[in-house]
SEMAR-365766 format. One record per residue (C-alpha): residue number from 1; residue in three letters; x, z, y. Coordinates in steps of 0.02 Angstrom, whole numbers. Layout:
N
SITE    nr   rest        X        Z        Y
SITE   NUM    ALA        X        Z        Y
...
//
This chain:
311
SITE    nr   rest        X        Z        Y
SITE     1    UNK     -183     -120     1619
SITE     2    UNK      -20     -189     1687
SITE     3    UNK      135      -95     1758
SITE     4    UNK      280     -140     1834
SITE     5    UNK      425     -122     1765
SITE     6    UNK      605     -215     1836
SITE     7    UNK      513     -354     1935
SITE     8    UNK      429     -402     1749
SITE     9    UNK      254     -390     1713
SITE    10    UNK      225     -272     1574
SITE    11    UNK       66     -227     1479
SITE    12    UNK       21      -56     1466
SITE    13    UNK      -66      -87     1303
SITE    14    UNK      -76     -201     1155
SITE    15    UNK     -238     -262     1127
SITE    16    UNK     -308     -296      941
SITE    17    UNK     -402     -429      877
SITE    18    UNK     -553     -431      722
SITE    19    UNK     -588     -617      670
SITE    20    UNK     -537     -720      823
SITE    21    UNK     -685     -843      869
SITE    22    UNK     -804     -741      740
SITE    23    UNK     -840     -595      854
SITE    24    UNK    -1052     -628      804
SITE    25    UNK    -1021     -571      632
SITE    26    UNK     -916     -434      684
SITE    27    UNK    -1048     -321      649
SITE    28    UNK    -1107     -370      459
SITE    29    UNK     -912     -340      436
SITE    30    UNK     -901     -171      488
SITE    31    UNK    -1036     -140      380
SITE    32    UNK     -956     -179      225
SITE    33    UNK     -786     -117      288
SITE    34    UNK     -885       53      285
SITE    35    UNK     -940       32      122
SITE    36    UNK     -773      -25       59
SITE    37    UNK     -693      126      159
SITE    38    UNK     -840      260       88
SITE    39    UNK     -796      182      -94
SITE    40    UNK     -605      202      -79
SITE    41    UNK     -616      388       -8
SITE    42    UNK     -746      444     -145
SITE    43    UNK     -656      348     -281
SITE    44    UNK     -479      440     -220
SITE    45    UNK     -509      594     -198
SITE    46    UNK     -632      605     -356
SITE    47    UNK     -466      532     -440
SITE    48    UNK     -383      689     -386
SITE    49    UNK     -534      810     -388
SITE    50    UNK     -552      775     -587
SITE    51    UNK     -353      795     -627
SITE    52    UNK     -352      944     -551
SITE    53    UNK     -468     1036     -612
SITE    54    UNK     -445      960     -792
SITE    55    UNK     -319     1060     -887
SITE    56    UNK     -313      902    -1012
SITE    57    UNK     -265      775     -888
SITE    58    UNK     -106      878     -827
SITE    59    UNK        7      760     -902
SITE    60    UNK      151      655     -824
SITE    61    UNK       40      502     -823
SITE    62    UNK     -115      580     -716
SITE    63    UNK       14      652     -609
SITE    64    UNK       91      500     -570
SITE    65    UNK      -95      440     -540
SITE    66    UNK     -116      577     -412
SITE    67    UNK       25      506     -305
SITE    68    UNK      -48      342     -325
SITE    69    UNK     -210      400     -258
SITE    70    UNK     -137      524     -109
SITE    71    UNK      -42      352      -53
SITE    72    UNK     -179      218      -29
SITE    73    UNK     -274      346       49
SITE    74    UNK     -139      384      176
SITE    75    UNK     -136      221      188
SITE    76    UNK     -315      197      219
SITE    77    UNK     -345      324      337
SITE    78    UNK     -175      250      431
SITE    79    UNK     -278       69      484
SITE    80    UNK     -464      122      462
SITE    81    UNK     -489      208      660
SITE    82    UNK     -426       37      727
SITE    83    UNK     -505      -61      603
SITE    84    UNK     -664        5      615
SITE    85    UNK     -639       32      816
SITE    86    UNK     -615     -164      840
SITE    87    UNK     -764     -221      720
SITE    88    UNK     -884      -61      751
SITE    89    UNK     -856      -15      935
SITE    90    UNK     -766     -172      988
SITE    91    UNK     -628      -53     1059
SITE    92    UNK     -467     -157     1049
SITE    93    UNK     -336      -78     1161
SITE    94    UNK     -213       23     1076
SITE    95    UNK      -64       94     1173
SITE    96    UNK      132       70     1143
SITE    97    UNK      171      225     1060
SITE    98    UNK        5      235      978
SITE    99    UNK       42       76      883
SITE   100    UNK      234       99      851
SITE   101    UNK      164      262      752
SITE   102    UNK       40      163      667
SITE   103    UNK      190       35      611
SITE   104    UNK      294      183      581
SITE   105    UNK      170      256      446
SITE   106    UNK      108      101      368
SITE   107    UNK      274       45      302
SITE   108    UNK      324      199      271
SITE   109    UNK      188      224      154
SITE   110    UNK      171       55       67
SITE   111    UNK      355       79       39
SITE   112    UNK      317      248      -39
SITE   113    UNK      170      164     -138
SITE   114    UNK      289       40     -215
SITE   115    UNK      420      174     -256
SITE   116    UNK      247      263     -349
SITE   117    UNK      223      106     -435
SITE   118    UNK      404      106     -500
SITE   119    UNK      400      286     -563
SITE   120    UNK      211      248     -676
SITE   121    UNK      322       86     -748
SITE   122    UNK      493      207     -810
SITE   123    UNK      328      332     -864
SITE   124    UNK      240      194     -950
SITE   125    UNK      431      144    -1039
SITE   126    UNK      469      326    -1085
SITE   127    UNK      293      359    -1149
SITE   128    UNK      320      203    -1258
SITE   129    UNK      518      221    -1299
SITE   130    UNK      514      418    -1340
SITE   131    UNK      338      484    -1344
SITE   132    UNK      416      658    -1444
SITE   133    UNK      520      693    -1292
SITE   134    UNK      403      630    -1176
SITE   135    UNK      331      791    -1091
SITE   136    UNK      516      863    -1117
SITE   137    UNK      590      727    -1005
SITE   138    UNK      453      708     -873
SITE   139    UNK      443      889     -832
SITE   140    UNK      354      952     -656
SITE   141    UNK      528      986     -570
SITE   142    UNK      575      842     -602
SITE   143    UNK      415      729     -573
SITE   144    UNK      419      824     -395
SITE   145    UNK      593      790     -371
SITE   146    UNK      556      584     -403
SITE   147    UNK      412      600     -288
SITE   148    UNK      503      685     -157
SITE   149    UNK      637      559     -160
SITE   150    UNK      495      417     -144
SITE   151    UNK      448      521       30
SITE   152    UNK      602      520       77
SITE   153    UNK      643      333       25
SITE   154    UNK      484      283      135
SITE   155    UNK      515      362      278
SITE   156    UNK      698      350      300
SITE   157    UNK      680      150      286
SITE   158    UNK      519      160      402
SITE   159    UNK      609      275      546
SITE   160    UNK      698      148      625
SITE   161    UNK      569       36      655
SITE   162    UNK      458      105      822
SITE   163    UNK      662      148      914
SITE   164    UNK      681      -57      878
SITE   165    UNK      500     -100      928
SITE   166    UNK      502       27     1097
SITE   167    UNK      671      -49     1168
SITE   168    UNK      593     -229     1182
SITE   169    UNK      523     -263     1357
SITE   170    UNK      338     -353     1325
SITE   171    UNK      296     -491     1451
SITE   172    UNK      219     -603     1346
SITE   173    UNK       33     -610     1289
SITE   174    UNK        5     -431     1221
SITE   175    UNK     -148     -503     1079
SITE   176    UNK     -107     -437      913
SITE   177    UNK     -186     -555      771
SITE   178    UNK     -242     -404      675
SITE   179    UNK     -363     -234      676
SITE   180    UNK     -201     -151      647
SITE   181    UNK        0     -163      703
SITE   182    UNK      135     -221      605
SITE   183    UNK      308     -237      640
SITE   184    UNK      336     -409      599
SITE   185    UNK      182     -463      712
SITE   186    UNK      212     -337      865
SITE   187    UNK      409     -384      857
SITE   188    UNK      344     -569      895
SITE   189    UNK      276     -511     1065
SITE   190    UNK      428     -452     1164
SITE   191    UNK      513     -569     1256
SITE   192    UNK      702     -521     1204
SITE   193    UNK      812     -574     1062
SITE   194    UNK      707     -504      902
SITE   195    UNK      870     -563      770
SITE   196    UNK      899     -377      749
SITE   197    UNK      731     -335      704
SITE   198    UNK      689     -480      567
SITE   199    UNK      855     -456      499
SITE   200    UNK      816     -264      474
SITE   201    UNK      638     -331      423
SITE   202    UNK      681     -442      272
SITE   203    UNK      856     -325      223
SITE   204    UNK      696     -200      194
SITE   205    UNK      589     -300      100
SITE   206    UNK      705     -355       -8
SITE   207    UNK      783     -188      -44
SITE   208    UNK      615      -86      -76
SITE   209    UNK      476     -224     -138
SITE   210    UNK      591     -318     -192
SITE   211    UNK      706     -215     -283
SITE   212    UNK      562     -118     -366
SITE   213    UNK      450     -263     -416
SITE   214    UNK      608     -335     -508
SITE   215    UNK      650     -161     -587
SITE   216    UNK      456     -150     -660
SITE   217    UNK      455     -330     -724
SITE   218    UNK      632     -297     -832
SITE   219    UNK      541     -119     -866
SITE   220    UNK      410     -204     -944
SITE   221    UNK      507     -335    -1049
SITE   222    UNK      613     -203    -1132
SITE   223    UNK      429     -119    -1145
SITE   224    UNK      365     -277    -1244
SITE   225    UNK      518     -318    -1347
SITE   226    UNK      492     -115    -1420
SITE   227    UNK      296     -151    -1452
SITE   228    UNK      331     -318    -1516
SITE   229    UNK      435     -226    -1641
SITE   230    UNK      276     -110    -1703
SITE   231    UNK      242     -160    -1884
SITE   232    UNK       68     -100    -1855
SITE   233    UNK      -60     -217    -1764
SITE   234    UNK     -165      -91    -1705
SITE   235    UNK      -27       28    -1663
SITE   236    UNK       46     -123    -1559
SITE   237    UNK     -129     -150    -1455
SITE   238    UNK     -147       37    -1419
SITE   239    UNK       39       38    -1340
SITE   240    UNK        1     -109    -1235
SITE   241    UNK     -193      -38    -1174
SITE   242    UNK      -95      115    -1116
SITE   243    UNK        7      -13    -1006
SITE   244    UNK     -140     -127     -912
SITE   245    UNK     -201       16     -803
SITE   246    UNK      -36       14     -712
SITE   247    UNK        1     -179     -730
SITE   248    UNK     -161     -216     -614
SITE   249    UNK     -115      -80     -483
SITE   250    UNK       65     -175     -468
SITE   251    UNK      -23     -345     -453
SITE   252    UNK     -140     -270     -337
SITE   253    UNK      -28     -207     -227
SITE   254    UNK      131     -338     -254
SITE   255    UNK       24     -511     -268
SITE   256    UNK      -53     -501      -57
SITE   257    UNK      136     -413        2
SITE   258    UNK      229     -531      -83
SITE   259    UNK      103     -674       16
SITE   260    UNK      107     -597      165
SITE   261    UNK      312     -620      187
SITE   262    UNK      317     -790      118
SITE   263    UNK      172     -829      271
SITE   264    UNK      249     -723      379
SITE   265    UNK      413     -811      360
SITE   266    UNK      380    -1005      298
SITE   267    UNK      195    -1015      371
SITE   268    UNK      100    -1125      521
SITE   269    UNK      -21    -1111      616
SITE   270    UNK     -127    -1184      478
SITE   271    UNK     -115    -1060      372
SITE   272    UNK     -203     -927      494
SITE   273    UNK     -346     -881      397
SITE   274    UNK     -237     -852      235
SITE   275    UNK     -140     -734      328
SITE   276    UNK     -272     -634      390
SITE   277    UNK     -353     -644      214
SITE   278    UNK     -211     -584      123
SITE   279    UNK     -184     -441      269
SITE   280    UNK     -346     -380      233
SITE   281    UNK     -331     -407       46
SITE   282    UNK     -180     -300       63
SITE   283    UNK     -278     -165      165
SITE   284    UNK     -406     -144       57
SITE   285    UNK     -389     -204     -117
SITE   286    UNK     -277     -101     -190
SITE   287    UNK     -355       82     -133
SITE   288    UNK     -544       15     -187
SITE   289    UNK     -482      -46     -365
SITE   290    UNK     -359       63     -416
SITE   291    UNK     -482      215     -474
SITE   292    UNK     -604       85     -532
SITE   293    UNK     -459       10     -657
SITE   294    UNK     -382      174     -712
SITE   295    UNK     -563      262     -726
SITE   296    UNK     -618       99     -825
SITE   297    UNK     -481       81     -938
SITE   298    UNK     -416      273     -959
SITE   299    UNK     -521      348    -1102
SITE   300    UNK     -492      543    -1055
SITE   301    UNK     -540      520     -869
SITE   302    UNK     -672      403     -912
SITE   303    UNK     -734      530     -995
SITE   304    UNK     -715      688     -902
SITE   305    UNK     -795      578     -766
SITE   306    UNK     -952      541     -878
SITE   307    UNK     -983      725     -933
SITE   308    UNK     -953      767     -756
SITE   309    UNK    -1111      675     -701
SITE   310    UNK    -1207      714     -866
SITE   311    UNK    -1175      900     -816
//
């Protein structure tokens, strides 16, 4: 497992870790992660099945909903082999480039999933602002061009992260606390200067979850000041059911990010087991709720989904 590299000792592989010191339970665990993972796949690509072949539903919203649900399942099928690997199969060794991919596409993607989240707020304010023009601004070139520039957001900020992971010699203790790699946690194991790297890390952060979770809060307080100024009560309610939907995906998906860099930079080592909550939180909340809310609170795709099964 070890080669030698310039006199140094370096490890050929990182090795991944489930719940450190709870390896008897690993099992029960990778039972419900199975369950969680069968939900979140069925609930996604139904999601997507349903808008796609509903005429009705081929609206700016639903397409934004689409790119909601392609994302978390990226994202899911991104960690679940080495999640379910290190709690199923107990297989914990995952190799240098193996897991500088894995870091690559799990920013990249949660980075694309909060640009999503952006784009469903400025749909949610148009929808609400001008609903006449509505269609006529949010056309399909131009929702395609906003997605494509969320792709390309995501990965250009992502790229550079495996080049600064792969130049770091690792001669420390090669553990990973997680089922999965990170950049932040696999920077922590090389035994060179990492200032580079956590600089890059929070200049990220702050410009992409940041940036956007600002942007949809002042989105949604110009969206309350116009509903506020409905005469009509019930007119006023049905304007601010259309916006819940969305306002639990960004909670979902900003509340256990937002955690995980204030642990990740203030934290100790007694707050562990938060940390490893909140990863897994992050993991698999958002992806396993996200149909359930907008299939819940959505009155045409609650429907189409009912007559589907009464069919």
């Amino acid at each position: 497992m070890l080669a030698v590299n310039d006199s140094k000792s370096m490890p050929a592989v990182f090795l991944l870790t489930g719940i450190e010191g709870h390896e008897d339970i690993h099992l029960c665990i990778s039972i419900l992660l199975c369950l969680i993972y069968a939900i979140l796949i069925i609930g996604n690509t139904g999601i997507l099945f349903i808008i796609k072949t509903e005429p009705s539903l081929h609206e700016p919203m639903y397409i934004f909903l689409s790119m909601l649900a392609i994302t978390d399942l990226a994202l899911s099928m991104t960690t679940m082999p080495t999640t379910l690997g290190v709690f199923l199969f107990h297989s914990r060794e995952i190799g240098f480039d193996a897991c500088f991919a894995q870091v690559f596409f799990n920013h990249s993607l949660s980075y694309i999933e909060s640009s999503v989240l952006l784009l469903m707020a400025f749909d949610r304010f148009i929808a609400i602002h001008d609903p006449l023009r509505y269609t006529s601004i949010l056309t399909l070139p131009r929702i395609f061009k906003m997605g494509l520039v969320c792709v390309l957001r995501g990965v250009a900020l992502a790229f550079p992260y495996p080049f600064l992971l792969k130049r770091f010699p690792y001669c420390q203790a090669n553990i990973l606390s997680h089922s999965y790699c990170m950049h932040h946690e696999v920077m922590k194991l090389a035994c060179a200067d990492i200032t580079v790297n956590s600089i890059y890390g929070l200049f990220i952060m702050l410009s992409t979850v940041g940036l956007d979770s600002l942007v949809i809060l002042l989105s949604y307080v110009m969206i309350l000041k116009m509903v506020l100024s409905i005469t009509s009560r019930a007119e006023c309610l049905r304007a601010l059911n259309t916006c819940v939907s969305h306002l639990c995906a960004v909670l979902l998906f900003y509340t256990p990010m937002i955690g995980l860099s204030v642990i990740h930079r203030f934290g100790n080592s007694s707050s562990h087991w938060l940390q490893i909550l909140f990863e897994y939180v992050y993991l698999l909340v958002p992806p396993l709720m996200n149909p359930i809310v907008y299939s819940v609170k959505s009155k045409p795709l609650r429907a189409r989904i009912i007559r589907l099964f009464v069919k």
